[in-house]
C-alpha positions, -999 to +999 in steps of 0.1 A: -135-541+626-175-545+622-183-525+585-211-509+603-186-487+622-173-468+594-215-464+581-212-424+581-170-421+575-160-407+545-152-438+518-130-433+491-142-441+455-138-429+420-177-419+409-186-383+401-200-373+434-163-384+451-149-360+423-169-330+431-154-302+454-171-309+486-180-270+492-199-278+458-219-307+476-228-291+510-246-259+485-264-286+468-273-305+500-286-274+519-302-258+487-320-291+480-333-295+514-347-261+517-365-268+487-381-301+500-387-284+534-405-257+521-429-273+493-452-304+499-461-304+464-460-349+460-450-341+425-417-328+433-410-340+461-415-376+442-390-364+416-360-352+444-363-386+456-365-406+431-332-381+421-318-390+454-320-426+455-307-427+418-276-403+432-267-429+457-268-454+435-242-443+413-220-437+441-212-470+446-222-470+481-230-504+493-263-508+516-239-525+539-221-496+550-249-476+555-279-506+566-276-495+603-274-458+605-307-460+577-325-485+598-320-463+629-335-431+611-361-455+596-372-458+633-372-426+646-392-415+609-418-441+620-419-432+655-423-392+645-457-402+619-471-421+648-465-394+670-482-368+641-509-383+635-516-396+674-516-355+684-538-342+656-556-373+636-577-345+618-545-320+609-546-329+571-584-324+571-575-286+576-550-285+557-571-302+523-602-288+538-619-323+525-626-358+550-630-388+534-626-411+560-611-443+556-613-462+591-624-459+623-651-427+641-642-405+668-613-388+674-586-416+665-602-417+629-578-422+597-590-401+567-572-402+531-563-371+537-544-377+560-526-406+550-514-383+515-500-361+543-482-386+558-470-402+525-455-365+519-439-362+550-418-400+539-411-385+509-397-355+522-373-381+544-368-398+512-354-366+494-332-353+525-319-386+540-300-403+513-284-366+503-272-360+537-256-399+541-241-394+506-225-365+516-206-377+548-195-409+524-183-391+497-167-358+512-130-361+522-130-337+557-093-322+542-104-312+510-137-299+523-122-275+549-100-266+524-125-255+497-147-239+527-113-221+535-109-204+501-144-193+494-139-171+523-146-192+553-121-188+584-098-215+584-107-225+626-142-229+615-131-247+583-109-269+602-134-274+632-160-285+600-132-308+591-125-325+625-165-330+631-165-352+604-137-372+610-148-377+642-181-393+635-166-426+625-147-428+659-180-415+680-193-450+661-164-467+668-168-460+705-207-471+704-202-505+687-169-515+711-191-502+746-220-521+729-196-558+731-182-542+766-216-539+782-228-579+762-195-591+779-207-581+808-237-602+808-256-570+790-281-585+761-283-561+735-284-579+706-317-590+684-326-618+713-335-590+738-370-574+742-374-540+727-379-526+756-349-544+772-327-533+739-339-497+748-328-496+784-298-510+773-288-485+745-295-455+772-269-474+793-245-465+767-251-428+760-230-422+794-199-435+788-202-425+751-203-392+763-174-393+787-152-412+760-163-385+737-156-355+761-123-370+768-113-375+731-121-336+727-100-322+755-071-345+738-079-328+704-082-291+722-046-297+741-030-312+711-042-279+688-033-254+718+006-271+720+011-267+682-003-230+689-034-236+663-054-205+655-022-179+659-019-171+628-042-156+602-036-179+574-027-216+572-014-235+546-038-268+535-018-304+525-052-315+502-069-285+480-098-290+453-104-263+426-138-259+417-151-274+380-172-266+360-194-297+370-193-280+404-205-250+391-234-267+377-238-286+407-245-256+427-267-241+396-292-275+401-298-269+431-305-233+432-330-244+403-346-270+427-353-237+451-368-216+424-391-245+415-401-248+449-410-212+453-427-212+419-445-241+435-456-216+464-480-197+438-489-221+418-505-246+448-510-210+464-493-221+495-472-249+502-496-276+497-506-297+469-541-300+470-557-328+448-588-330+464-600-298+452 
């Protein structure tokens, strides 16, 4: 089987993140990213991810496993700047109240200002990006619906949690084996195609991705409904991680990383650093 088609299953390994309770890791993930999205102060946001980066480098986490899915959101990241600065060239001019134009007159003008804007809106991918990816690697699915179960969660949406990321792996496994069914088929999708050929042929694909995927579910939902799934008010987990101390402090982190970023709020007085001032 290709590596690519495992990019965003969980892998096992033995570094600290694997160790952590995975309840531990989505706090940290969603408390992190609310404190990126809601600051665009470069200084911090330069820190989270430089702090990201270094995170998924100790995870031991090859860029093989993950080179596709990070190439495809570098894409789309690209393809969303164009598209910002393309509607409103002069957005960052507001924002900085300052112009200090770099290229180019008119409407379709590129100011420094907005090129910092930009840069922050990278970063901000930089910071949420590798924390999201790290947790899908690094998260076994039993384990987390288990923890989500004991904090307090309900065990069908614990276990529906758990089955969503199993099932990403397969969802890829499905794309990459159409993929070589529509390229034996005379279909040329790989890096010899135009772009624009390589486009048309990846929306070929969505349909009978979905179908497969549809199918696959009303397998799952039968198979659940047979063994009478959801009956009962309890259930009984095979895997269960206690929480540590190191998840505690975990989860402390990245509450801190929130209260920085609301500190930030007053001290930029709004959510923009401003260094043109």
């Amino acid at each position: 089987m290709n590596d690519t088609v495992q990019t965003l299953g969980y892998q096992k390994g033995e570094s600290f993140l694997h160790r952590l309770n995975g309840t531990s890791k989505l706090l940290f993930f969603v408390l992190a990213s609310a404190a990126c999205m809601t600051t665009y102060d470069t200084r911090f946001l330069l820190f989270v991810g430089i702090a990201s980066i270094f995170l998924f480098k100790i995870s031991g986490i090859r860029w093989r496993q993950v080179s596709f899915v990070m190439k495809f959101i570098f894409v789309f990241s690209l393809l969303n700047l164009v598209a910002v600065f393309l509607f409103d060239p002069a957005y960052a001019e507001k924002i900085y109240e300052s112009k200090t134009t770099v290229l180019g007159n008119g409407y379709f003008h590129l100011t420094l200002e907005e090129l910092f804007y930009l840069f922050n809106l990278i970063l901000k991918y930089c910071c949420t990006v590798p924390l999201a990816v790290l947790f899908l690697l690094t998260t076994n699915p039993s384990q987390f619906a288990s923890s989500l179960n004991k904090i307090g969660v309900s065990y069908k949406i614990s276990y529906a949690v758990s089955l969503a990321l199993r099932y990403i792996p397969d969802v890829q496994e499905d794309f990459f084996n159409i993929i070589l069914s529509q390229q034996a088929r005379g279909y040329e999708l790989s890096r010899k195609a135009g772009f624009i050929d390589r486009i048309k042929g990846y929306t070929g694909v969505l349909l009978p991705l979905i179908f497969s995927s549809l199918e696959r579910i009303d397998s799952i939902s039968t198979a659940m409904e047979l063994r009478r799934f959801g009956k009962g008010k309890r259930r009984t987990w095979y895997t269960e991680q206690k929480f540590s101390s190191k998840d505690i402090a975990v989860i402390f982190i990245g509450l801190f990383l929130l209260l920085i970023s609301i500190c930030l709020f007053f001290v930029n007085k709004g959510r923009f650093y401003n260094p043109f001032v």
